[in-house]
KOLKEKOL-586120 format. One record per residue (C-alpha): residue number from 1; residue in one letter; x, y, z. Coordinates in steps of 0.25 Angstrom, whole numbers, padded with zeros to 4 digits. Layout:
BEGIN
pos; code; x; y; z
NUM; A; X; Y; Z .
...
***
This chain:
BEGIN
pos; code; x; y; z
1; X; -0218; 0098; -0052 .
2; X; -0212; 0099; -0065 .
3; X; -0202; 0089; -0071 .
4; X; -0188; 0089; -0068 .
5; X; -0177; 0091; -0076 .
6; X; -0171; 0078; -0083 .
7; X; -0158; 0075; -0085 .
8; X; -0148; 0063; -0088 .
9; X; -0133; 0060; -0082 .
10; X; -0126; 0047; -0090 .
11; X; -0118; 0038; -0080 .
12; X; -0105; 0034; -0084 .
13; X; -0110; 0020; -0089 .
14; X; -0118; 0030; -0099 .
15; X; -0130; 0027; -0093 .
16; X; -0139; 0039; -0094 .
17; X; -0148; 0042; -0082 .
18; X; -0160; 0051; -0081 .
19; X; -0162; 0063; -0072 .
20; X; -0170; 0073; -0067 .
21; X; -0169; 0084; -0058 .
22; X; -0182; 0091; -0050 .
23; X; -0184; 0107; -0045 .
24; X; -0179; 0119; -0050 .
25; X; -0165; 0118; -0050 .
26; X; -0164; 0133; -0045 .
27; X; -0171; 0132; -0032 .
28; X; -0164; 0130; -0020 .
29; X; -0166; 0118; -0013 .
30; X; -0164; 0110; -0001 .
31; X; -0156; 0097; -0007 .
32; X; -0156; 0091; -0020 .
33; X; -0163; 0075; -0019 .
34; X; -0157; 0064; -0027 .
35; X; -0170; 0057; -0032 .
36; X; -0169; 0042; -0035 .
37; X; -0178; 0033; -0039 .
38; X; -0180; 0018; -0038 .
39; X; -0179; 0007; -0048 .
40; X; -0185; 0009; -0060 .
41; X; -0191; 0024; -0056 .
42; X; -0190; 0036; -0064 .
43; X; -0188; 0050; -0061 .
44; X; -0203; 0054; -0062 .
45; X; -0208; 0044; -0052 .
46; X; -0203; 0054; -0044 .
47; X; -0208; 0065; -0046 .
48; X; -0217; 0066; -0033 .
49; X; -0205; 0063; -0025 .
50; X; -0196; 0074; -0032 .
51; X; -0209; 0084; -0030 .
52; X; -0207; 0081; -0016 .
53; X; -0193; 0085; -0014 .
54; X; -0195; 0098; -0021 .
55; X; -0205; 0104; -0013 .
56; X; -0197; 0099; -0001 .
57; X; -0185; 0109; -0008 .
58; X; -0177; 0097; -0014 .
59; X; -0171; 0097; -0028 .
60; X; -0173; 0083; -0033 .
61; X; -0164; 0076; -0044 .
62; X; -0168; 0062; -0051 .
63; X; -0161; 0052; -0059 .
64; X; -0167; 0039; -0065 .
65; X; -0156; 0027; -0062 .
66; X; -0151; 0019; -0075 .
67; X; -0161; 0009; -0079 .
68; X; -0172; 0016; -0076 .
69; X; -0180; 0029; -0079 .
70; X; -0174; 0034; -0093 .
71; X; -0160; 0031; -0089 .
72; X; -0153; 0023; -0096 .
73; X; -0156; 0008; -0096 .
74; X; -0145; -0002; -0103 .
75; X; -0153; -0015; -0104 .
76; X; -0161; -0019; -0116 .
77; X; -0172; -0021; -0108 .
78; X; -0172; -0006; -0102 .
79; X; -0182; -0013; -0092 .
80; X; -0173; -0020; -0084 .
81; X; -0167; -0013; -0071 .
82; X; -0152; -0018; -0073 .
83; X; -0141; -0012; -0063 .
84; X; -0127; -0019; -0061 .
85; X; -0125; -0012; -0048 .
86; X; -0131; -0002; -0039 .
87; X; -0119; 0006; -0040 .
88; X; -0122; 0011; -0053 .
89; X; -0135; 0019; -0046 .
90; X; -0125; 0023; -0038 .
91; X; -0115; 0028; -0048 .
92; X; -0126; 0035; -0056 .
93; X; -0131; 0042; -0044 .
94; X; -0119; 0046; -0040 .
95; X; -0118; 0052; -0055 .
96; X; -0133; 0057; -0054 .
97; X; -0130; 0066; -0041 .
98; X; -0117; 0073; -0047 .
99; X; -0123; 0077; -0061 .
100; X; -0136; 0079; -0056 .
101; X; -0139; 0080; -0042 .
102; X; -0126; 0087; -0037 .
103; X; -0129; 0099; -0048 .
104; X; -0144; 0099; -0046 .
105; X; -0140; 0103; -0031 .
106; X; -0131; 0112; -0034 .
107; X; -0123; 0110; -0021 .
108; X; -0135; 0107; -0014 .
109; X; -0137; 0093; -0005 .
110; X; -0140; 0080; -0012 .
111; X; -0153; 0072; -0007 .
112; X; -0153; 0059; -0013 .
113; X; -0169; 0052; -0011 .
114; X; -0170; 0038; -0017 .
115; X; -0180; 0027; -0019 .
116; X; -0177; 0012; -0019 .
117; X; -0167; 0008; -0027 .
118; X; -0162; 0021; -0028 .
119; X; -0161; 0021; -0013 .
120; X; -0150; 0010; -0016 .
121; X; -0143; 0019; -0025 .
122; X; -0142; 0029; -0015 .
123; X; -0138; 0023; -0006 .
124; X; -0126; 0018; -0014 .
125; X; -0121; 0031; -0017 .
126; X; -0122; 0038; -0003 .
127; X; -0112; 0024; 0002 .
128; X; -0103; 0031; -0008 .
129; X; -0104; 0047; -0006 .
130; X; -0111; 0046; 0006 .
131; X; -0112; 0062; 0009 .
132; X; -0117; 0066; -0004 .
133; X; -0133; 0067; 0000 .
134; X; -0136; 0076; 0011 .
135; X; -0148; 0066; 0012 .
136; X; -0155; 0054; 0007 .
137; X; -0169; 0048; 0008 .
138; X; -0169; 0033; 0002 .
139; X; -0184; 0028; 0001 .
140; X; -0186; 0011; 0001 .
141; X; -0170; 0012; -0005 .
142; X; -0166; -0003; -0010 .
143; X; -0156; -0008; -0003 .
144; X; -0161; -0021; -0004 .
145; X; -0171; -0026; -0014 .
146; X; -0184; -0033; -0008 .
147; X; -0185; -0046; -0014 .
148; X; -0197; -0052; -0007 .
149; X; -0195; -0066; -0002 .
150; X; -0184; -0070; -0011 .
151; X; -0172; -0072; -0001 .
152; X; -0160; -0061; -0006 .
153; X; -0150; -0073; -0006 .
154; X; -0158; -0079; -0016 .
155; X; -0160; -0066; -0025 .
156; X; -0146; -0063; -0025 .
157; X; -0139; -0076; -0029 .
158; X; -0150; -0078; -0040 .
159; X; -0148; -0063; -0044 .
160; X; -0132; -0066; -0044 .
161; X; -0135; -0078; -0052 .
162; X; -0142; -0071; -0064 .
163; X; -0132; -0061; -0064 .
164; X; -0120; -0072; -0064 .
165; X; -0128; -0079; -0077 .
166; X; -0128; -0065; -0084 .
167; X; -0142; -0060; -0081 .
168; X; -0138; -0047; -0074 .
169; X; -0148; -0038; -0085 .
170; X; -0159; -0049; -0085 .
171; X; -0172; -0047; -0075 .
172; X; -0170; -0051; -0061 .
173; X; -0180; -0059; -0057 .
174; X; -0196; -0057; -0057 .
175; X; -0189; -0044; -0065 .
176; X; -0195; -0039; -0079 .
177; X; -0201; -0027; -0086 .
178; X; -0210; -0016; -0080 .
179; X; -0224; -0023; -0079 .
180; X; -0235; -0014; -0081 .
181; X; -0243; -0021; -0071 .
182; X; -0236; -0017; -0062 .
183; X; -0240; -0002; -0065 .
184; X; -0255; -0005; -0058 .
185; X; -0254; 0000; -0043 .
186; X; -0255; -0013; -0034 .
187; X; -0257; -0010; -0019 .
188; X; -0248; -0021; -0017 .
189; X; -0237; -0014; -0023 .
190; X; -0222; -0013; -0017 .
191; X; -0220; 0001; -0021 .
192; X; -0230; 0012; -0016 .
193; X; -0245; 0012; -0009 .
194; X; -0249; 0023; -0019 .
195; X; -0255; 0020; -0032 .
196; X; -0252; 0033; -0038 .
197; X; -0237; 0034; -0034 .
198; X; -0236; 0019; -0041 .
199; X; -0242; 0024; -0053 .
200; X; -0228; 0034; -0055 .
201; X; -0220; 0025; -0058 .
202; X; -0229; 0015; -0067 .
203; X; -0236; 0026; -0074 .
204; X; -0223; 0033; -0080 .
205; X; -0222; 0020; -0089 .
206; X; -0236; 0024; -0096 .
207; X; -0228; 0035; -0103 .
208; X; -0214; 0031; -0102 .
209; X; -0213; 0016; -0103 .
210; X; -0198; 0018; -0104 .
211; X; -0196; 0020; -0089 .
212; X; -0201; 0006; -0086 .
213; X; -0191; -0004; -0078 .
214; X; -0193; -0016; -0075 .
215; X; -0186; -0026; -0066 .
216; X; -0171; -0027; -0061 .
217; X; -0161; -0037; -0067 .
218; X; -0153; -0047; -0060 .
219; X; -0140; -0037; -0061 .
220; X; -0148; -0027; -0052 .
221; X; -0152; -0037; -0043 .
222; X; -0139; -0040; -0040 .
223; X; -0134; -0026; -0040 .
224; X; -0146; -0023; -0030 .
225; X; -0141; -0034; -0021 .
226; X; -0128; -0029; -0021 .
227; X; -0132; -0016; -0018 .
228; X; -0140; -0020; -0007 .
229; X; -0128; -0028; 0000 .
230; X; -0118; -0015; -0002 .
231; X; -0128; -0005; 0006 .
232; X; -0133; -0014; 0018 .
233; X; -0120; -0019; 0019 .
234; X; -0105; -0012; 0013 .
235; X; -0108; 0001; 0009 .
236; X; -0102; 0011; 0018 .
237; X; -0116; 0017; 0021 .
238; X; -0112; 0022; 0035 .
239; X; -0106; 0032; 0029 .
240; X; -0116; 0039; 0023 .
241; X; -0117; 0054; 0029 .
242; X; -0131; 0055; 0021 .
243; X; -0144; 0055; 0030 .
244; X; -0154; 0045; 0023 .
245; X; -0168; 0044; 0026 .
246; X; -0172; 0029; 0022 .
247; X; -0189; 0028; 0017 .
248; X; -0192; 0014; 0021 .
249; X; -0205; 0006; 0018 .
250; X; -0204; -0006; 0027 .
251; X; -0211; -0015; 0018 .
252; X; -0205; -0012; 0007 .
253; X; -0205; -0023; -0005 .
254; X; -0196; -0017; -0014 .
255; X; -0184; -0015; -0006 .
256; X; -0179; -0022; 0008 .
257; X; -0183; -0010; 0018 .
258; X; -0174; -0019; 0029 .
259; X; -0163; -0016; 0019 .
260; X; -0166; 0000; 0019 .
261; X; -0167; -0002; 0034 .
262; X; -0153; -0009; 0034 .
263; X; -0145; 0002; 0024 .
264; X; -0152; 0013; 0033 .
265; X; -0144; 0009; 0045 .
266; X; -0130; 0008; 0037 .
267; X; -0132; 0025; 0036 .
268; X; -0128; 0033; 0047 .
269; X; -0138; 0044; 0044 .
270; X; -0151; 0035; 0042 .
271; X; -0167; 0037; 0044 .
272; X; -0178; 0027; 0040 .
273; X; -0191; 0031; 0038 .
274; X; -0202; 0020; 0036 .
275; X; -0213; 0018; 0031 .
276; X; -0222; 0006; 0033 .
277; X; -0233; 0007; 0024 .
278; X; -0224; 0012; 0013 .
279; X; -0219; 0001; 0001 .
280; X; -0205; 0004; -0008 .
281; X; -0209; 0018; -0013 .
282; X; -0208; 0024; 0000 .
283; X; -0210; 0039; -0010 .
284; X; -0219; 0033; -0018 .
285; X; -0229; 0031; -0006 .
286; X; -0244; 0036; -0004 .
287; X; -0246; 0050; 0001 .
288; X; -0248; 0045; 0016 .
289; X; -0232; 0036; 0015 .
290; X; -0227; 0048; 0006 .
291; X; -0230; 0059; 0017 .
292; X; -0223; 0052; 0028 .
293; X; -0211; 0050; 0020 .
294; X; -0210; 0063; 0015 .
295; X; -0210; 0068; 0030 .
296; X; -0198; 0060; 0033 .
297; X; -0190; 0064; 0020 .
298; X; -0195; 0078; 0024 .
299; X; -0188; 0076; 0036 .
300; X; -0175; 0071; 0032 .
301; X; -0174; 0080; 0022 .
302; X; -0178; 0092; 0031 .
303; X; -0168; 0086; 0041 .
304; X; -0157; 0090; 0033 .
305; X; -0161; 0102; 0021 .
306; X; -0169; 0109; 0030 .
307; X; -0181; 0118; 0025 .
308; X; -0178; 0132; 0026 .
309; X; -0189; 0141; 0034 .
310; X; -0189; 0151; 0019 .
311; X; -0191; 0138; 0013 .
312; X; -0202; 0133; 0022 .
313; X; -0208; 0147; 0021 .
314; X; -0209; 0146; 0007 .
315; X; -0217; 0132; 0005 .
***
Protein backbone atom coordinates (compact mmCIF):
# COMPACT_ATOMS: atom_id res chain seq x y z
CA UNK A 1 0.00 0.00 0.00
CA UNK A 2 1.83 3.19 -0.67
CA UNK A 3 1.85 6.22 1.62
CA UNK A 4 -0.85 8.76 1.91
CA UNK A 5 -0.81 12.05 1.07
CA UNK A 6 0.18 14.55 3.92
CA UNK A 7 -1.20 17.57 4.60
CA UNK A 8 -1.65 20.12 7.74
CA UNK A 9 -4.88 22.50 8.78
CA UNK A 10 -3.87 25.31 11.52
CA UNK A 11 -6.77 25.60 14.36
CA UNK A 12 -7.89 28.92 15.09
CA UNK A 13 -5.44 28.89 18.35
CA UNK A 14 -2.65 28.48 15.53
CA UNK A 15 -2.04 25.32 16.35
CA UNK A 16 -0.96 23.24 13.44
CA UNK A 17 -2.22 19.76 13.17
CA UNK A 18 -1.04 16.94 10.94
CA UNK A 19 -3.03 15.04 8.09
CA UNK A 20 -2.96 12.47 5.82
CA UNK A 21 -5.42 11.15 3.60
CA UNK A 22 -5.49 7.33 2.13
CA UNK A 23 -6.71 5.89 -1.76
CA UNK A 24 -6.71 7.42 -4.87
CA UNK A 25 -8.80 10.20 -4.64
CA UNK A 26 -10.51 9.47 -8.05
CA UNK A 27 -12.03 6.09 -7.23
CA UNK A 28 -15.29 5.94 -6.42
CA UNK A 29 -15.95 4.76 -3.09
CA UNK A 30 -18.55 3.60 -0.56
CA UNK A 31 -18.08 6.32 2.26
CA UNK A 32 -15.17 8.26 3.32
CA UNK A 33 -13.78 7.09 7.20
CA UNK A 34 -12.63 9.65 9.65
CA UNK A 35 -9.53 7.76 11.18
CA UNK A 36 -8.71 8.75 14.74
CA UNK A 37 -6.09 7.53 16.79
CA UNK A 38 -5.56 7.18 20.54
CA UNK A 39 -3.39 9.23 22.93
CA UNK A 40 -0.23 9.65 21.99
CA UNK A 41 -0.59 7.68 18.42
CA UNK A 42 0.49 8.81 14.93
CA UNK A 43 -0.94 8.45 11.65
CA UNK A 44 1.42 5.49 10.60
CA UNK A 45 0.51 3.18 13.50
CA UNK A 46 -2.38 2.89 11.39
CA UNK A 47 -1.57 1.78 8.42
CA UNK A 48 -2.97 -1.79 8.78
CA UNK A 49 -6.10 -0.36 9.78
CA UNK A 50 -6.43 2.07 6.89
CA UNK A 51 -5.22 -1.07 4.44
CA UNK A 52 -8.24 -2.65 5.59
CA UNK A 53 -10.80 0.04 4.89
CA UNK A 54 -9.57 0.47 1.32
CA UNK A 55 -10.02 -2.97 0.27
CA UNK A 56 -13.40 -2.91 1.85
CA UNK A 57 -13.93 0.24 -0.78
CA UNK A 58 -13.53 2.98 1.90
CA UNK A 59 -11.54 6.22 1.41
CA UNK A 60 -9.87 6.93 4.84
CA UNK A 61 -8.67 10.42 5.96
CA UNK A 62 -6.12 10.85 9.09
CA UNK A 63 -5.26 13.57 11.50
CA UNK A 64 -2.84 13.42 14.34
CA UNK A 65 -4.54 15.48 17.57
CA UNK A 66 -2.46 18.51 18.90
CA UNK A 67 0.23 17.25 21.21
CA UNK A 68 0.91 14.43 19.52
CA UNK A 69 2.29 13.14 16.15
CA UNK A 70 4.11 16.20 14.50
CA UNK A 71 1.37 18.40 15.57
CA UNK A 72 1.99 21.16 17.14
CA UNK A 73 2.84 20.76 20.99
CA UNK A 74 2.99 24.21 23.12
CA UNK A 75 4.84 22.82 26.27
CA UNK A 76 8.57 23.01 26.70
CA UNK A 77 8.75 19.74 27.47
CA UNK A 78 6.96 18.61 24.10
CA UNK A 79 6.64 15.18 25.97
CA UNK A 80 3.87 16.15 28.26
CA UNK A 81 0.26 15.24 26.92
CA UNK A 82 -1.29 18.68 28.12
CA UNK A 83 -5.06 19.41 27.21
CA UNK A 84 -7.42 21.97 28.98
CA UNK A 85 -10.49 20.58 27.82
CA UNK A 86 -11.69 17.79 25.63
CA UNK A 87 -13.64 20.11 23.68
CA UNK A 88 -10.75 21.47 22.03
CA UNK A 89 -10.49 17.67 20.10
CA UNK A 90 -13.62 18.36 19.48
CA UNK A 91 -13.24 21.80 18.02
CA UNK A 92 -10.38 20.45 15.83
CA UNK A 93 -12.24 17.61 14.60
CA UNK A 94 -14.88 19.56 13.80
CA UNK A 95 -12.34 21.80 11.70
CA UNK A 96 -10.43 18.43 10.41
CA UNK A 97 -13.91 17.13 8.82
CA UNK A 98 -14.76 20.52 6.94
CA UNK A 99 -11.10 21.14 5.44
CA UNK A 100 -10.30 17.74 4.96
CA UNK A 101 -12.88 15.03 5.30
CA UNK A 102 -15.87 16.87 3.68
CA UNK A 103 -13.74 17.51 0.44
CA UNK A 104 -11.97 14.19 0.30
CA UNK A 105 -15.70 12.72 0.06
CA UNK A 106 -16.75 14.97 -2.25
CA UNK A 107 -20.43 14.78 -1.35
CA UNK A 108 -20.05 11.44 -0.39
CA UNK A 109 -20.82 9.91 3.56
CA UNK A 110 -18.78 10.50 6.43
CA UNK A 111 -17.57 7.27 8.59
CA UNK A 112 -15.98 8.40 11.62
CA UNK A 113 -13.87 5.03 13.28
CA UNK A 114 -12.04 6.02 16.35
CA UNK A 115 -9.61 4.34 19.06
CA UNK A 116 -9.65 5.18 22.87
CA UNK A 117 -9.24 8.53 23.36
CA UNK A 118 -10.19 9.46 20.18
CA UNK A 119 -13.51 7.59 20.79
CA UNK A 120 -14.02 10.43 23.59
CA UNK A 121 -13.53 13.11 21.02
CA UNK A 122 -16.11 11.43 18.84
CA UNK A 123 -18.32 11.27 20.84
CA UNK A 124 -18.11 14.86 21.80
CA UNK A 125 -18.86 16.04 18.36
CA UNK A 126 -21.80 13.66 17.22
CA UNK A 127 -23.66 15.44 20.81
CA UNK A 128 -23.19 18.45 18.78
CA UNK A 129 -23.95 17.69 14.87
CA UNK A 130 -25.52 14.53 15.60
CA UNK A 131 -26.36 13.50 11.92
CA UNK A 132 -23.26 14.39 10.43
CA UNK A 133 -21.65 10.50 10.05
CA UNK A 134 -23.67 8.18 8.40
CA UNK A 135 -21.78 5.71 10.87
CA UNK A 136 -19.58 5.32 13.60
CA UNK A 137 -17.42 2.49 15.06
CA UNK A 138 -15.66 3.51 18.46
CA UNK A 139 -13.10 0.78 19.64
CA UNK A 140 -12.36 0.67 23.64
CA UNK A 141 -13.43 4.86 23.39
CA UNK A 142 -12.45 6.56 26.81
CA UNK A 143 -15.07 7.71 28.41
CA UNK A 144 -13.70 7.01 31.62
CA UNK A 145 -10.12 6.45 32.37
CA UNK A 146 -9.25 3.16 34.25
CA UNK A 147 -7.51 4.05 37.35
CA UNK A 148 -6.96 0.66 38.93
CA UNK A 149 -7.77 0.70 42.73
CA UNK A 150 -7.31 4.24 43.25
CA UNK A 151 -10.95 5.24 44.12
CA UNK A 152 -12.18 8.14 41.48
CA UNK A 153 -13.25 10.56 44.29
CA UNK A 154 -9.84 10.53 45.35
CA UNK A 155 -8.16 11.01 41.83
CA UNK A 156 -10.38 13.88 41.22
CA UNK A 157 -10.05 16.00 44.30
CA UNK A 158 -6.19 15.42 44.35
CA UNK A 159 -6.19 16.24 40.47
CA UNK A 160 -8.40 19.56 41.25
CA UNK A 161 -6.05 20.32 43.88
CA UNK A 162 -2.73 20.35 41.67
CA UNK A 163 -4.60 22.43 39.23
CA UNK A 164 -5.97 24.84 42.10
CA UNK A 165 -1.93 25.23 43.23
CA UNK A 166 -0.88 26.02 39.44
CA UNK A 167 0.20 22.61 38.22
CA UNK A 168 -2.17 22.17 35.50
CA UNK A 169 1.07 21.70 32.72
CA UNK A 170 2.97 19.63 35.36
CA UNK A 171 3.03 15.41 35.08
CA UNK A 172 -0.01 13.90 36.83
CA UNK A 173 0.89 11.53 38.93
CA UNK A 174 3.22 8.17 38.14
CA UNK A 175 3.39 10.49 34.81
CA UNK A 176 6.83 11.18 32.95
CA UNK A 177 8.69 10.90 29.65
CA UNK A 178 8.46 7.97 27.25
CA UNK A 179 10.51 5.01 28.76
CA UNK A 180 12.06 2.93 26.54
CA UNK A 181 11.61 -0.04 28.45
CA UNK A 182 8.55 0.02 27.87
CA UNK A 183 9.21 -0.76 24.03
CA UNK A 184 10.07 -4.56 25.09
CA UNK A 185 6.89 -6.69 24.46
CA UNK A 186 5.63 -8.00 28.07
CA UNK A 187 2.81 -10.64 27.70
CA UNK A 188 1.33 -8.73 30.70
CA UNK A 189 0.92 -5.86 28.75
CA UNK A 190 -2.58 -3.78 28.88
CA UNK A 191 -2.62 -2.85 25.31
CA UNK A 192 -2.56 -6.04 22.71
CA UNK A 193 -1.75 -9.82 22.79
CA UNK A 194 0.40 -9.60 19.64
CA UNK A 195 3.92 -8.89 19.82
CA UNK A 196 4.32 -7.55 16.38
CA UNK A 197 1.42 -5.09 16.50
CA UNK A 198 3.03 -3.70 19.84
CA UNK A 199 6.08 -3.22 18.16
CA UNK A 200 4.16 -0.38 15.71
CA UNK A 201 4.00 1.85 17.79
CA UNK A 202 7.39 1.60 20.05
CA UNK A 203 9.52 0.87 16.85
CA UNK A 204 8.50 4.24 14.99
CA UNK A 205 10.59 6.14 17.85
CA UNK A 206 13.95 4.07 16.66
CA UNK A 207 13.74 6.56 13.65
CA UNK A 208 11.70 9.45 14.73
CA UNK A 209 12.28 10.02 18.30
CA UNK A 210 10.29 13.20 17.78
CA UNK A 211 7.06 11.33 17.97
CA UNK A 212 7.58 10.13 21.57
CA UNK A 213 4.70 11.22 24.31
CA UNK A 214 4.97 10.72 27.44
CA UNK A 215 2.41 10.92 30.25
CA UNK A 216 -0.69 13.26 30.91
CA UNK A 217 -0.64 16.26 33.14
CA UNK A 218 -2.88 17.21 35.81
CA UNK A 219 -4.91 19.72 33.43
CA UNK A 220 -5.85 16.59 31.29
CA UNK A 221 -6.77 14.71 33.99
CA UNK A 222 -9.07 17.15 34.93
CA UNK A 223 -10.26 17.68 31.57
CA UNK A 224 -10.71 13.98 31.25
CA UNK A 225 -12.83 13.69 34.13
CA UNK A 226 -14.95 16.29 33.03
CA UNK A 227 -15.52 14.82 29.85
CA UNK A 228 -16.33 11.78 31.28
CA UNK A 229 -19.15 13.32 33.68
CA UNK A 230 -20.64 15.25 30.33
CA UNK A 231 -21.11 12.01 28.22
CA UNK A 232 -22.49 9.50 30.86
CA UNK A 233 -24.60 12.04 32.13
CA UNK A 234 -25.60 15.84 30.35
CA UNK A 235 -24.84 15.58 27.01
CA UNK A 236 -27.82 15.20 24.85
CA UNK A 237 -26.64 11.83 23.46
CA UNK A 238 -30.29 10.47 22.66
CA UNK A 239 -30.34 12.53 19.99
CA UNK A 240 -27.87 11.29 17.96
CA UNK A 241 -29.40 9.72 14.68
CA UNK A 242 -25.84 8.08 14.05
CA UNK A 243 -25.79 4.12 14.23
CA UNK A 244 -22.60 3.40 16.35
CA UNK A 245 -20.91 0.03 16.62
CA UNK A 246 -19.02 0.08 20.14
CA UNK A 247 -15.75 -2.54 20.11
CA UNK A 248 -15.46 -3.50 23.62
CA UNK A 249 -12.77 -5.51 25.62
CA UNK A 250 -14.41 -6.51 28.83
CA UNK A 251 -11.24 -6.44 30.75
CA UNK A 252 -9.89 -3.61 29.57
CA UNK A 253 -7.09 -1.64 31.92
CA UNK A 254 -6.96 1.24 29.93
CA UNK A 255 -10.26 2.57 30.02
CA UNK A 256 -13.47 1.62 32.07
CA UNK A 257 -15.33 -0.71 29.71
CA UNK A 258 -18.55 -0.48 32.31
CA UNK A 259 -18.28 3.14 31.21
CA UNK A 260 -18.40 2.18 27.38
CA UNK A 261 -21.20 -0.05 28.32
CA UNK A 262 -22.96 2.85 30.05
CA UNK A 263 -22.60 5.84 27.03
CA UNK A 264 -23.73 2.82 24.69
CA UNK A 265 -27.17 2.90 26.23
CA UNK A 266 -27.53 6.77 26.05
CA UNK A 267 -27.57 6.32 21.80
CA UNK A 268 -30.67 5.51 20.41
CA UNK A 269 -29.03 3.53 17.50
CA UNK A 270 -26.30 1.38 19.49
CA UNK A 271 -24.58 -2.09 18.97
CA UNK A 272 -21.75 -3.62 21.37
CA UNK A 273 -19.58 -6.01 20.22
CA UNK A 274 -17.37 -7.83 22.74
CA UNK A 275 -14.54 -9.37 23.08
CA UNK A 276 -13.38 -11.27 26.16
CA UNK A 277 -9.99 -12.17 25.31
CA UNK A 278 -9.08 -8.85 23.82
CA UNK A 279 -7.14 -5.75 26.09
CA UNK A 280 -7.41 -1.91 25.03
CA UNK A 281 -6.44 -2.07 21.38
CA UNK A 282 -9.26 -3.99 20.27
CA UNK A 283 -7.65 -3.21 16.30
CA UNK A 284 -4.40 -3.87 17.32
CA UNK A 285 -5.29 -7.56 18.40
CA UNK A 286 -3.78 -10.96 17.06
CA UNK A 287 -4.91 -12.19 13.72
CA UNK A 288 -7.52 -14.82 15.56
CA UNK A 289 -9.26 -11.22 17.86
CA UNK A 290 -8.76 -9.18 14.51
CA UNK A 291 -10.78 -11.61 12.34
CA UNK A 292 -13.76 -11.52 14.44
CA UNK A 293 -13.80 -7.80 14.77
CA UNK A 294 -13.45 -7.36 11.32
CA UNK A 295 -16.45 -9.54 10.57
CA UNK A 296 -18.61 -7.40 12.86
CA UNK A 297 -17.26 -3.96 11.45
CA UNK A 298 -17.79 -5.82 8.11
CA UNK A 299 -21.30 -6.20 8.96
CA UNK A 300 -22.27 -2.72 10.24
CA UNK A 301 -20.57 -1.22 7.62
CA UNK A 302 -22.28 -3.61 5.00
CA UNK A 303 -25.53 -2.95 6.78
CA UNK A 304 -25.68 0.39 5.60
CA UNK A 305 -23.06 1.01 2.29
CA UNK A 306 -23.87 -1.98 0.86
CA UNK A 307 -21.50 -3.83 -1.73
CA UNK A 308 -22.67 -3.62 -5.12
CA UNK A 309 -23.06 -7.09 -7.13
CA UNK A 310 -20.30 -5.17 -10.02
CA UNK A 311 -18.34 -4.50 -7.09
CA UNK A 312 -18.49 -7.89 -5.61
CA UNK A 313 -17.85 -9.30 -9.24
CA UNK A 314 -14.89 -7.42 -9.45
CA UNK A 315 -12.80 -8.51 -6.22
Amino acid sequence: MSDPCYGSITATDGTVLRTAVWGDPEAPVRATVVLLTGRAEFIEKYRETAGDLLARGFRVVQMEWRNQGLSDRPLPNRQIHHLRDFAVLRDDLALFVERVARPAAAGGQLVVMAHSMGGLAAVLHMAVQPDLYAAAVLSAPMIAVHLGPLPRWLAQGLVAGACALGLSERYGPGQGDYDPRKAVFDPDNPITGDPRRYALFHDAFRGRPELQVGGVSFGWLRAAFRAERAVLHTLPLEQVQTPVLFLNAPDDRVVMASAVEAVARRFPHATVRRYPDARHEVLMETDTIRARVWADIGAFLDQRFPVRVADRMAE
